[in-house]
N, C-alpha and C positions, 0 to 999 in steps of 0.2 A: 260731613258724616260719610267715611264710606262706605258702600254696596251691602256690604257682610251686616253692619249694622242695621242697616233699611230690613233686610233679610229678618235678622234679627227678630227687631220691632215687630215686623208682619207676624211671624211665625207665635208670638208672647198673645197678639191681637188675635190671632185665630184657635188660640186657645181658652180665650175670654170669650170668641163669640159663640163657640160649641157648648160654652159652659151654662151660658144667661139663658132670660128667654122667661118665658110665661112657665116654664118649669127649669128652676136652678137645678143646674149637675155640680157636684163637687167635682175638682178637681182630678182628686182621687178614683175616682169613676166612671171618668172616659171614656178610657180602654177597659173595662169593666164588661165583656162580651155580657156576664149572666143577669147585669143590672136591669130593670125593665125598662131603664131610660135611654137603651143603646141605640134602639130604631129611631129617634129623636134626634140624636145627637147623628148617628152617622148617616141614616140615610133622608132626614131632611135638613140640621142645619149646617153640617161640612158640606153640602152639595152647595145649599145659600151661598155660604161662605167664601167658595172657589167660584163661583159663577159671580159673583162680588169683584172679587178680587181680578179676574180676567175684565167683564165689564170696565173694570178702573183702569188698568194697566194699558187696554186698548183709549177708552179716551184719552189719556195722559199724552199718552205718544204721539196720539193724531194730534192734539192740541199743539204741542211740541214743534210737528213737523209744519200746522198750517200755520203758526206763523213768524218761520221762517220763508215757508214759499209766500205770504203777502204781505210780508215784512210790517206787519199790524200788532202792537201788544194787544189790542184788543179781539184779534180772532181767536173763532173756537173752532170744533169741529164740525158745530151744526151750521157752519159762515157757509157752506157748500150748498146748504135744501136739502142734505140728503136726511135728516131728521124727520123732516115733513115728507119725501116719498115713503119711506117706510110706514110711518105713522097715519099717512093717509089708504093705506093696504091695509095693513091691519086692522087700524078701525072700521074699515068695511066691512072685514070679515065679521068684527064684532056687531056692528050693526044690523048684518045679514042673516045673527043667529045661527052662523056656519060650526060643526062640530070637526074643527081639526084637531092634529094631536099638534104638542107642543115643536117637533119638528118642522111639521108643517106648516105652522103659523111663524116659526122664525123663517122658514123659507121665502113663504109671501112679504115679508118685511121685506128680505135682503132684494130680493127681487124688484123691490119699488124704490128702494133706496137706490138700487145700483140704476134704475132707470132715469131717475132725477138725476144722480150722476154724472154718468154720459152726456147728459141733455147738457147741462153747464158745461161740461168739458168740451162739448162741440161748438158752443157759447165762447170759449174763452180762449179756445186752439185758432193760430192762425198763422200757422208755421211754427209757431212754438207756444209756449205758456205763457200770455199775460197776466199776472197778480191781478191787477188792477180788476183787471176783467172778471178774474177770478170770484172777486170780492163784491162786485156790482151784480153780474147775474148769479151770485149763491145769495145775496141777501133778495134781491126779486125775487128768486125760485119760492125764497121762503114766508115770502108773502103770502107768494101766492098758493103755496099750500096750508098754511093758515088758515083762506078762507075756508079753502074745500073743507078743513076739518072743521070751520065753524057752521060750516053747512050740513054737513055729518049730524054733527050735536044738537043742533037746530031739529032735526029729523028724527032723532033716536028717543026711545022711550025713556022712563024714569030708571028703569033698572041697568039698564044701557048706559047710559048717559056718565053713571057712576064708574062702570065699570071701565068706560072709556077717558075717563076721568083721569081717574087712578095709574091705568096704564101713561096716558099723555105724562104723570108725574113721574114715572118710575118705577119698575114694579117689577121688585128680584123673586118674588113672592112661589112662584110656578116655573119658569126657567130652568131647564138642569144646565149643568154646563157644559160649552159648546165644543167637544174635541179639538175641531173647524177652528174653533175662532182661536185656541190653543195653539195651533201647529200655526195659522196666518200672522199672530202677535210673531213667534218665536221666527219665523222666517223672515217677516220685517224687520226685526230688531237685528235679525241675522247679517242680513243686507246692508243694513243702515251703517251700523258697526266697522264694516268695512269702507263707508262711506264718511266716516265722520270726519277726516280735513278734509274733505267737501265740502261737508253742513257748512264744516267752521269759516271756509273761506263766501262761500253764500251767503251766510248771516251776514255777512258786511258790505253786501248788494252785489248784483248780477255781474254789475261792468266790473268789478274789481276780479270775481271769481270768474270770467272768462279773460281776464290779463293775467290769472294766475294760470292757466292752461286746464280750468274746469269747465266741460260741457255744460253748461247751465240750462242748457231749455232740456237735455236727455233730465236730469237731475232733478227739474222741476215737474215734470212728467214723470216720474217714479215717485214721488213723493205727493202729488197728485193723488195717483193709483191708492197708495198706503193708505193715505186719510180718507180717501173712500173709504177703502175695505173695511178700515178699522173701525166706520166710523159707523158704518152700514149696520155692521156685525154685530156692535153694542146697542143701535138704538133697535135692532130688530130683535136682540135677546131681551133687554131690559126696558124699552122706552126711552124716553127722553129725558134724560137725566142732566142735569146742568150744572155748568163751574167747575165741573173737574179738568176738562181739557184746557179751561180760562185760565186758572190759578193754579194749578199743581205745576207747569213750564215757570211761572216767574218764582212761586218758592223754592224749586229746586235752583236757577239760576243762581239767586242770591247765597244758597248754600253750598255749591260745588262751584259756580263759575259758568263760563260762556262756552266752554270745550266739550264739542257733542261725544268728546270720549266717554266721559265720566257723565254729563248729561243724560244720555240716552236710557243708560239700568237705571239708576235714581228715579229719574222719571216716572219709568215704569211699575216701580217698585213702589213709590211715596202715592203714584196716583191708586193703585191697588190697596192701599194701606187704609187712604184716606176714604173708598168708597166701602172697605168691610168695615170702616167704623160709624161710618152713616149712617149703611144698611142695618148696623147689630143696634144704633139707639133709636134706627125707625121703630124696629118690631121688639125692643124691650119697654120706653119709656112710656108707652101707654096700655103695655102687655094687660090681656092678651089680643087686644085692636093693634092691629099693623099698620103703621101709615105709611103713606110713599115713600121710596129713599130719597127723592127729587127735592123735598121740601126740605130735609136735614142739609143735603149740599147746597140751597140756596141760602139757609138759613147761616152755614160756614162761611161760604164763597162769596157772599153782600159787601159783609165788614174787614173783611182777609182782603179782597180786591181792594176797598178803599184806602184800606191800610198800604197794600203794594203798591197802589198807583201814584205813593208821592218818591213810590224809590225808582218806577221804572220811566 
């Protein structure tokens, strides 16, 4: 399929998700400014929608990129710990009863994410980038913030408890979307792009892509960086959302191929696709109780993975 289609599709989908919902819009009355369903649709579920949509886009790509740098069909983007720094921030705040506005609680996210990190990346730098290492001190880190957050929950009251619940699942619910994280996707992709017979010779392991005259430890340190940021960005807007950076890389493979030319948009676009349709049967199919988006992508990505895993 290509690019313009994915487009396509998105654009059909985001026209469905504006529409549904604990109050049906007809079609015909979207752009309907004098309808009284206008405030509904444009200033809170197109906001969902695009904050959906970036959310997905940005996992896709990280998932994409990490495992290429650890050469793992099974890595994701939270292989790093950086799910757990952000997630262990935030739920502080919420345990702490702290009254921020939603800026500033994605702040405190990215801020622990990106200190987790560094921490692994100082872990796993040692003149250059070890995979290996990569992949050993991001699944420790993520242990080890595990417990913190089962110590968290251990401590937090009944009302709390939920709340951090919920979040831990996923939670597009409050979110507007991130300009930040808009311009960081689009600069990455920007980058990447220019990088893709790079990817394509790294995907086929380090020592081949420095016999082909590619820098491979600069190239794994940029791509490092990326799935941080990207990674940081989504779980400190939305929570921890899972399977989309897992499975969205091996569906698009099989459907375009192994060339991060063509790889790279699809990605992006199939993973944005796949979380506005998550997010639109969280908060319709038990309308009007919203359940997490985390549980619809786990409920996808369980049987989709097992299915993948006999091609990859």
């Amino acid at each position: 399929m290509k690019p313009w289609v994915w487009i396509l599709l998105l654009f059909l989908m985001l026209l469905i998700s504006m529409a549904v919902g604990s109050v049906s819009v007809p079609l015909s009355q979207l752009f309907n400014a004098d309808s009284i369903t206008y405030s509904i649709v444009w200033q809170l579920r197109l906001p969902r929608a695009f904050n959906a949509m970036l959310v997905g886009g940005c996992l896709a790509l990280a998932g994409l990129l990490i495992q290429n740098l650890v050469k793992n069909p099974l890595a994701d983007p939270y292989l790093l710990g950086v799910s757990g720094g952000a997630a262990s921030c935030q739920l502080l705040v919420i345990m702490l009863g702290l009254s921020l506005t939603a800026e500033a609680l994605f702040l405190v996210g990215f801020a622990g994410s990106l200190v987790a990190t560094l921490l692994v990346l100082k872990l796993s730098y040692h003149g250059h980038i070890r995979p290996n290492k990569v992949t050993l001190n991001g699944v420790v880190m993520a242990f080890g913030f595990a417990a913190i957050i089962s110590f968290m929950l251990s401590l937090a009251d009944g009302q709390q408890i939920r709340s951090m619940m919920f979040w831990l699942m996923g939670d597009l619910s409050f979110a507007q979307p991130s300009w930040l994280m808009l311009v960081v996707l689009a600069l990455c992709y920007g980058l990447l792009r220019r990088q893709h017979s790079a990817l394509d010779l790294l995907a086929r392991g380090e020592l081949f892509a420095r016999k082909s005259g590619v820098h491979a430890e600069r190239l794994n340190l940029m791509i490092f960086i990326m799935v941080a940021l990207l990674t940081s960005m989504a779980v400190a807007q939305a929570g921890t959302i899972g399977f989309v950076g897992l499975i969205i890389p091996h569906i698009v493979r099989l459907m375009v191929g192994y060339q991060h030319r063509h790889l790279l948009s699809v990605t992006v676009l199939a993973g944005a696709l796949f979380l506005l349709i998550a997010d639109t049967l969280a908060r319709t199919v038990l309308s009007p109780i919203q359940l997490p988006v985390g549980i619809f992508t786990a409920l996808v990505g369980v049987p989709v993975f097992l299915f993948l895993s006999r091609k990859i």
